[in-house]
C-alpha positions as CSV (number, residue, x, y, z in Angstrom):
1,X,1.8,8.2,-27.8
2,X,1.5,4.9,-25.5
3,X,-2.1,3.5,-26.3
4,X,-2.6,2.9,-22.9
5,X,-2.3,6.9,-21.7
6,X,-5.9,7.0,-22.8
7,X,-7.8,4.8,-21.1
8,X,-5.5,6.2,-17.5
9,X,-8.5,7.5,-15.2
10,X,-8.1,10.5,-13.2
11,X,-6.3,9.8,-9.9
12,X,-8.8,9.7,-7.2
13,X,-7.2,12.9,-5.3
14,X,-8.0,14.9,-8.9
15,X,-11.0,13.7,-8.8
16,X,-11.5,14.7,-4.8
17,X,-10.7,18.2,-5.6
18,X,-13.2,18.1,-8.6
19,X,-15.8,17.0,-6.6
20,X,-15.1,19.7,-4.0
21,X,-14.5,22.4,-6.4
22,X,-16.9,25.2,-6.1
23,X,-18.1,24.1,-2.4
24,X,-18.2,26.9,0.5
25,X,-17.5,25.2,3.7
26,X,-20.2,27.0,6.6
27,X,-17.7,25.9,9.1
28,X,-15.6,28.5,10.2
29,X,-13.2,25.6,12.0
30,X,-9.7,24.9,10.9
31,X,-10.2,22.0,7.9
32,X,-9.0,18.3,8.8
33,X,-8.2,16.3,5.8
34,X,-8.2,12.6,6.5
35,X,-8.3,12.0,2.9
36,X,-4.6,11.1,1.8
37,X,-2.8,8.6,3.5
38,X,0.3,10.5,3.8
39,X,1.6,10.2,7.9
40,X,2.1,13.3,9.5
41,X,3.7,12.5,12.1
42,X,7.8,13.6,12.1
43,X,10.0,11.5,10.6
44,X,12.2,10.2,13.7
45,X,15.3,12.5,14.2
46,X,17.8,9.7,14.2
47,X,16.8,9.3,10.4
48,X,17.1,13.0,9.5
49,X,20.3,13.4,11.4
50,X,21.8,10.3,9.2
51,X,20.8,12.2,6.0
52,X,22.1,15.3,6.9
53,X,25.4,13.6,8.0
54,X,26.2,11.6,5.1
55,X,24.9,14.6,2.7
56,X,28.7,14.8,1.1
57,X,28.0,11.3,-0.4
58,X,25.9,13.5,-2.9
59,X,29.0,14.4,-4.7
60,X,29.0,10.3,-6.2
61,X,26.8,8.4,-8.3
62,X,24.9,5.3,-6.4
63,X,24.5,2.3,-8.0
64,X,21.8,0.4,-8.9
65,X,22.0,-2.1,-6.7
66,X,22.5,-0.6,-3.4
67,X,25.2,-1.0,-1.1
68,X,26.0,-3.8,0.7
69,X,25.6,-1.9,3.8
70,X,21.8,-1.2,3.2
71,X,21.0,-4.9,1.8
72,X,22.2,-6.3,4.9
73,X,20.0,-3.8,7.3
74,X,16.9,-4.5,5.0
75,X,17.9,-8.2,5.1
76,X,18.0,-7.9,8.8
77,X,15.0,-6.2,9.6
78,X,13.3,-8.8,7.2
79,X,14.9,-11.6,9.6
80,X,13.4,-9.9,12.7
81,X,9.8,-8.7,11.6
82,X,9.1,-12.2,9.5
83,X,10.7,-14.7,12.4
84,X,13.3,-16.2,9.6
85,X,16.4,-17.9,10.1
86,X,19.6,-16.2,9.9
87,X,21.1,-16.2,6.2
88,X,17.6,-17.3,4.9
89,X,17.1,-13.9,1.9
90,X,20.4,-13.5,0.4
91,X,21.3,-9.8,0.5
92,X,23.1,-9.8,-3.0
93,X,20.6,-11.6,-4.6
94,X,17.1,-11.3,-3.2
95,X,17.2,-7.3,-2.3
96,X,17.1,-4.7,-4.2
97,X,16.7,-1.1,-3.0
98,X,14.4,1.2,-5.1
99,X,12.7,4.7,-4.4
100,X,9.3,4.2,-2.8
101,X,7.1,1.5,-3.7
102,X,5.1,3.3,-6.4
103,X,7.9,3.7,-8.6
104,X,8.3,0.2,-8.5
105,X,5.3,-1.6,-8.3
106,X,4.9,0.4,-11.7
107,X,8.1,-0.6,-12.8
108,X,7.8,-3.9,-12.5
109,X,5.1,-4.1,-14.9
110,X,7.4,-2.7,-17.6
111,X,9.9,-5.6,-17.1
112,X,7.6,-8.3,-17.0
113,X,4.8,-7.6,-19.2
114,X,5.3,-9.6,-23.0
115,X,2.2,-10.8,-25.5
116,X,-0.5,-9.0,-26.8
117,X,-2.9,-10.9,-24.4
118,X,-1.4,-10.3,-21.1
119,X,-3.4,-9.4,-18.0
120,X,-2.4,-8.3,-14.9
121,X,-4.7,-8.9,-12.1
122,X,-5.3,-6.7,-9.0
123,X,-8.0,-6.1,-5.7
124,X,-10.8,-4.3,-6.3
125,X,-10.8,-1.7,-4.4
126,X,-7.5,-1.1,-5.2
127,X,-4.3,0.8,-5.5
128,X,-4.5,2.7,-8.6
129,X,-0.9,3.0,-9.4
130,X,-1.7,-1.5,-10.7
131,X,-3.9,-0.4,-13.0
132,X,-2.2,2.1,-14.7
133,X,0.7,-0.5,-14.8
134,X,-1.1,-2.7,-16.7
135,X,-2.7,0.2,-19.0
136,X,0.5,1.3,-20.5
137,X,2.2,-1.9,-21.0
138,X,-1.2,-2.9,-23.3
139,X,-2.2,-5.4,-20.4
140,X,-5.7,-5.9,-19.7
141,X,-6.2,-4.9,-16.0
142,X,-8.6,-7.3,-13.7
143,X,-10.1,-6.1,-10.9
144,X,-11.1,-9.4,-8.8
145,X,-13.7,-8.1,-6.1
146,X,-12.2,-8.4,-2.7
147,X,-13.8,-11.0,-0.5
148,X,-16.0,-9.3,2.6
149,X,-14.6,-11.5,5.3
150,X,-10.9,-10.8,4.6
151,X,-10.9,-8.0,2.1
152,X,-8.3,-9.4,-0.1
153,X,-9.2,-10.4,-4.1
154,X,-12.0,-13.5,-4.2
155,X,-9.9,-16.1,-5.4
156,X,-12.9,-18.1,-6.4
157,X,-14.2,-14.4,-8.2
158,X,-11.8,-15.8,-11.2
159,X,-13.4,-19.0,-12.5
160,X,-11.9,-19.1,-16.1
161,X,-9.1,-20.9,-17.2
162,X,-8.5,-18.9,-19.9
163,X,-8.5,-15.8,-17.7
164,X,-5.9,-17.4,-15.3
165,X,-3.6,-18.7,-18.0
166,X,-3.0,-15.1,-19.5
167,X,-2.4,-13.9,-16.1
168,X,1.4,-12.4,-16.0
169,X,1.1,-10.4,-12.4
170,X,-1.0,-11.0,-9.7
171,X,-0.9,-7.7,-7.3
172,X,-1.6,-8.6,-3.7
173,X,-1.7,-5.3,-1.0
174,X,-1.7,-7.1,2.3
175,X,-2.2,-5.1,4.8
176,X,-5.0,-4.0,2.0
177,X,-5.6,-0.2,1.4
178,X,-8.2,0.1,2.0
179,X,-10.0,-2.5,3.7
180,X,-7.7,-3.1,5.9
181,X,-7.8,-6.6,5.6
182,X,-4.9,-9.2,5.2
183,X,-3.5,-11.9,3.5
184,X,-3.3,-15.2,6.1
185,X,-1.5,-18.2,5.6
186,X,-4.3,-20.1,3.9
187,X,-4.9,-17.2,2.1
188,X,-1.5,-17.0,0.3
189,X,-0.9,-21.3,0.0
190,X,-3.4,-21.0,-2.1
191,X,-2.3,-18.1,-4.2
192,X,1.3,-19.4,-4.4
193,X,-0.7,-22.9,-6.0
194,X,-2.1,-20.4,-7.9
195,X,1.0,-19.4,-9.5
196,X,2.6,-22.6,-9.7
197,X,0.1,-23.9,-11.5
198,X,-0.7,-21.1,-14.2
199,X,3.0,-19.3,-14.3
200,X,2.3,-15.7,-12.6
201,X,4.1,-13.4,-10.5
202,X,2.7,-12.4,-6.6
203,X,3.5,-9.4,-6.2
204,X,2.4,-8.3,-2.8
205,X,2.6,-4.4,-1.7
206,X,3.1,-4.7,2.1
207,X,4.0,-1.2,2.8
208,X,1.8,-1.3,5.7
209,X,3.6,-4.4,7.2
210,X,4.3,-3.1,10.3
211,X,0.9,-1.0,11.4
212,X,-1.4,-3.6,12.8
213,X,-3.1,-3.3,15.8
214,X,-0.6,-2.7,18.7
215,X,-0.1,-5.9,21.1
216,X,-1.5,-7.8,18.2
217,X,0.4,-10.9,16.1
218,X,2.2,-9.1,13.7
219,X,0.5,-10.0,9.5
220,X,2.4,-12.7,7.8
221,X,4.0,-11.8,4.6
222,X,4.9,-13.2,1.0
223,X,8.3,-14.5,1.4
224,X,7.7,-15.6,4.7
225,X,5.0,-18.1,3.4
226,X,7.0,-19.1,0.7
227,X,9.4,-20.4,3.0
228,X,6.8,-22.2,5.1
229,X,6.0,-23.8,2.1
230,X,9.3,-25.1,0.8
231,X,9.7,-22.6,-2.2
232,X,13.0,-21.7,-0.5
233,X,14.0,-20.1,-4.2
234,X,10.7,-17.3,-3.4
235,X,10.0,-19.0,-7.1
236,X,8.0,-16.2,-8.9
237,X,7.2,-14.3,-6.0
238,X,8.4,-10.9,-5.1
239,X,7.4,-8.4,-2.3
240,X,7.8,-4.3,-1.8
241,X,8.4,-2.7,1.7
242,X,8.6,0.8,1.9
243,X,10.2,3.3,4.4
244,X,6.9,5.9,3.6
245,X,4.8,4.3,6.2
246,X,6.5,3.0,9.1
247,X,9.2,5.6,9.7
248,X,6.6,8.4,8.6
249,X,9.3,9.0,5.9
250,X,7.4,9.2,3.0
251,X,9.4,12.7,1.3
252,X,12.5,9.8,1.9
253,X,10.9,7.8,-1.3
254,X,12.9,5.1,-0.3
255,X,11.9,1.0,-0.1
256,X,13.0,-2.4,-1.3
257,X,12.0,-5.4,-3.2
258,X,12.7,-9.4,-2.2
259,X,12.3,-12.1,-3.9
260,X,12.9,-14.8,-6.6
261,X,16.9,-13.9,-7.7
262,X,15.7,-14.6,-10.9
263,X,13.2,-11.5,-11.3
264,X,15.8,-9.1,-8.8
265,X,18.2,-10.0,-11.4
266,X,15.5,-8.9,-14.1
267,X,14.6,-6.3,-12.4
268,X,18.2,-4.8,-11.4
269,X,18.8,-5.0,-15.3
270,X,15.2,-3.0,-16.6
271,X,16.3,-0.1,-13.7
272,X,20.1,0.4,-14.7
273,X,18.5,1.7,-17.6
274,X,15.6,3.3,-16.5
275,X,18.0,5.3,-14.0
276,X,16.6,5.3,-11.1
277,X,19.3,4.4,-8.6
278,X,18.7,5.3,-4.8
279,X,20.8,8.7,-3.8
280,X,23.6,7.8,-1.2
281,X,22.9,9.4,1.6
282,X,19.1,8.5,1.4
283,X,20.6,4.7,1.4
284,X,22.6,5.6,4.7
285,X,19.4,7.0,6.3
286,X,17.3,4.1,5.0
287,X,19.9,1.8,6.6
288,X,19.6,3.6,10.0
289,X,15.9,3.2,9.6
290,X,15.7,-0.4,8.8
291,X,18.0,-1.5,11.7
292,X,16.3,0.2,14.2
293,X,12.6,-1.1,15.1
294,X,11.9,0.7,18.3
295,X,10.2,3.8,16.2
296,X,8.4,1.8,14.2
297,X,7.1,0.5,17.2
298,X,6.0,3.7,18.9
299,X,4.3,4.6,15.5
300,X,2.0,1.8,16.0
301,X,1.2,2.4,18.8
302,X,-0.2,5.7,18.2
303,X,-2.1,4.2,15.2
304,X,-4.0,1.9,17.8
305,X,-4.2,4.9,20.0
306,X,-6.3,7.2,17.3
307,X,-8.1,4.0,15.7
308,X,-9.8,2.6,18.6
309,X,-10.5,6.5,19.8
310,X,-12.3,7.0,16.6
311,X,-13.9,3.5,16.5
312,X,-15.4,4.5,20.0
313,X,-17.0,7.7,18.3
314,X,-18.0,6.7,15.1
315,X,-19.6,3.2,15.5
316,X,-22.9,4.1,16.5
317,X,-23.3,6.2,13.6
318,X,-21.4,4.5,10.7
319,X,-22.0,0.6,9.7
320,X,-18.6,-1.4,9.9
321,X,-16.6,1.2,12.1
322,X,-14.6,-1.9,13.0
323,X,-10.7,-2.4,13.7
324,X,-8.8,-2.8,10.7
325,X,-6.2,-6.0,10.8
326,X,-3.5,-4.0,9.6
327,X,-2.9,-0.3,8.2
328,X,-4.3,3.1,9.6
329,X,-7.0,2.9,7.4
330,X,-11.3,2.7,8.4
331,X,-13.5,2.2,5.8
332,X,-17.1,2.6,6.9
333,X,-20.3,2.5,4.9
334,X,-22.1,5.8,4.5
335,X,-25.9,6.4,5.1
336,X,-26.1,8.4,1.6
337,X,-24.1,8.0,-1.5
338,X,-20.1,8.8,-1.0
339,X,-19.7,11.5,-3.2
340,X,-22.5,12.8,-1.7
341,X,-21.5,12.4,1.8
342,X,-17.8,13.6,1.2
343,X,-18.9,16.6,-0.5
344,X,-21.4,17.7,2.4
345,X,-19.1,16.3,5.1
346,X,-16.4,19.1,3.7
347,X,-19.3,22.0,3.4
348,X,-20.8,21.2,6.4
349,X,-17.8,20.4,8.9
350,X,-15.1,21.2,6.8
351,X,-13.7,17.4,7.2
352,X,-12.3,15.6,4.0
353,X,-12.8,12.0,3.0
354,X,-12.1,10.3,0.3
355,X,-15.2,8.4,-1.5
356,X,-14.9,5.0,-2.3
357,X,-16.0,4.6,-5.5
358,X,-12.8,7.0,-6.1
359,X,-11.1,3.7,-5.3
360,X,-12.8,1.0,-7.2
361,X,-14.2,-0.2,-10.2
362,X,-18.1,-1.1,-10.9
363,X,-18.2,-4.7,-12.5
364,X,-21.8,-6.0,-13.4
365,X,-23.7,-3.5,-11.5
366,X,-21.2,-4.1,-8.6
367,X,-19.1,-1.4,-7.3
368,X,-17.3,-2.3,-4.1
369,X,-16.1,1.3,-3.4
370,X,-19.9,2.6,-3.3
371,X,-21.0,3.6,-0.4
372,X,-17.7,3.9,1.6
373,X,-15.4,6.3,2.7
374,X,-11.6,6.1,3.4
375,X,-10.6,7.7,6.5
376,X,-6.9,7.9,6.9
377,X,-6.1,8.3,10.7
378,X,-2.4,10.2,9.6
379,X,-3.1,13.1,12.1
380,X,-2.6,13.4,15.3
381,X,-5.1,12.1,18.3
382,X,-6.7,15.5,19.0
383,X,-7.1,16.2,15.4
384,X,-8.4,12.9,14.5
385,X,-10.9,12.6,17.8
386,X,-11.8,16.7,16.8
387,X,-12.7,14.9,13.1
388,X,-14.8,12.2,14.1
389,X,-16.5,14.5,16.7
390,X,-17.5,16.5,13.8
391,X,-18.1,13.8,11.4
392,X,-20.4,12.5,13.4
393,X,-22.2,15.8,14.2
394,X,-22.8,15.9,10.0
395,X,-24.8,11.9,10.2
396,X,-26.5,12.8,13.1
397,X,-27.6,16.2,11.3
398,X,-27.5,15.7,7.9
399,X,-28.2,11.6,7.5
């Protein structure tokens, strides 16, 4: 067996359902889970009508690689969202289609990880799927507190040499699940030093690239600041976008990675094996949904719409009810312990949250994760405005 399997901790919706195991909701109204970020919204009918239409390509095996039809769209879109000159990311090189992001921000562990010392560093609160990356390739996983002002991982947390210098992957989520905050300009030039100077990857997760507050400047991104700052090779840096979130597409599994040729080349390689090629026709609907930004664009709106709705309910009941700067994510502190207020939010108001701590990891008697809730606004405006109505009801009652 792989000595990491372990030391793997239950996934935080496993440990949701134990937690609410044995409870009686008293409310007789229809449940609301805001728990899973998961958008519920339908997947735009120009995508599902260019996977039903291409469905005959089933009949072949893909490739790897992609087409070239689908790593020009993605190279496109990329153009458009991050303001980059034409021709700037190299379709054949720099892109490589893969099947959701989870698959290969795991993956990419696999490929890189080598020594016995290896660490793998990551936010804390966090997306679990690093940590198990670095678990069961026998990489030691650090959790760097995020910082409270911007919610990405302290920088200045890490003040070891030694720590940095057996640092082989540095996972970056920007917009972060789940603070919500995001990675500025300064933020990465001093991460990409970072990496110059000690020899790590950046890998950022920017699924939630395009959910930011409607009308607002758009989050800059990985490759676009290592353009700005002359690495016009993306030198050791590599990014994941994902169709999951911003075409509500996420039974699609379908994203990409950009970056340094070196590591797509590396990476292409570990996945021919691995077998894990993207489906044809899923390519031809990905392709549709990357050229067209008009949806994605709608969606974000209706983000905004159900945030600031919620915001206005919520804020005079829950400390830092605040706008996030990216993602569909609010992540308040609670009066009484999560768990606590998760499990009696559900048997009192039927309403389910996600705790925190489900989401972090305690680190000298600090646990980021304590105290919060994750509220993912994935349902519609009534539902979510019905949800906060009622979630408020339970404080007012109850805290």
């Amino acid at each position: 067996m792989n000595r990491g399997l372990p030391h793997l901790q239950p996934y935080p919706f496993e440990r949701l359902e134990r937690l609410l195991a044995g409870s009686r909701p008293k409310s007789t109204a229809p449940a609301i889970s805001l728990g899973m970020g998961e958008p519920r919204d339908p997947t735009p009918v120009f995508i599902r009508q260019a996977l039903t239409e291409h469905a005959h390509l089933m009949n072949r095996y893909p490739a790897t690689a992609g087409t070239n039809a689908l790593r020009e769209a993605v190279a496109g879109w990329l153009a458009r969202r991050y303001r980059l000159p034409t021709g700037t990311i190299d379709p054949g090189s720099q892109i490589l289609p893969v099947n959701g992001t989870r698959e290969a921000l795991f993956a990419l562990a696999q490929t890189i990880i080598s020594g016995r010392r290896a660490a793998i560093a990551m936010p804390n609160p966090f997306y679990q799927i690093y940590e198990g990356a670095a678990l069961l390739t026998g990489a030691e996983p650090i959790q760097i507190l995020a910082d409270p002002v911007n919610g990405m991982p302290d920088l200045d947390a890490v003040r070891s040499e030694s720590v940095w210098n057996r640092i082989q992957i540095f996972y970056l989520t920007t917009p972060a699940n789940p603070t919500g905050g995001i990675a500025d300009r300064e933020y990465f030039r001093r991460l990409l030093e970072l990496s110059e100077r000690y020899g790590f990857i950046v890998a950022a997760d920017e699924c939630y690239a395009d959910i930011y507050p409607d009308g607002g400047e758009p989050p800059p991104g990985l490759i676009q600041a290592c353009l700005e700052s002359g690495r016009s090779g993306l030198e050791n840096c590599i990014a994941f976008h994902s169709l999951s979130k911003r075409s509500s597409a996420p039974g699609l599994r379908s994203g990409f990675v950009v970056g340094d040729t070196g590591l797509i080349h590396a990476f292409l390689r570990y996945r021919t094996y691995q077998g894990c090629a993207m489906p044809l026709h899923v390519q031809e609907a990905s392709r549709t949904a990357w050229t067209d930004d008009a949806h994605a664009a709608i969606a974000r709106s209706a983000y905004t719409e159900r945030l600031q709705a919620v915001i206005g309910i919520l804020d005079d009941v829950l400390e830092e009810t605040t706008m996030p700067h990216g993602g569909f994510y609010l992540w308040p502190r609670t009066p009484i312990p999560d768990t606590e207020f998760a499990r009696g939010l559900w048997e009192e108001e039927h309403v389910m949250v996600l705790p925190g701590r489900f989401l972090s990891r305690g680190r000298d008697g600090v646990d980021p994760g304590a105290n919060r809730i994750r509220m993912a606004l994935v349902q519609d405006l009534e539902t979510c405005v019905e949800a906060a109505q009622r979630i408020k009801r339970f404080v007012q009652a109850s805290c």
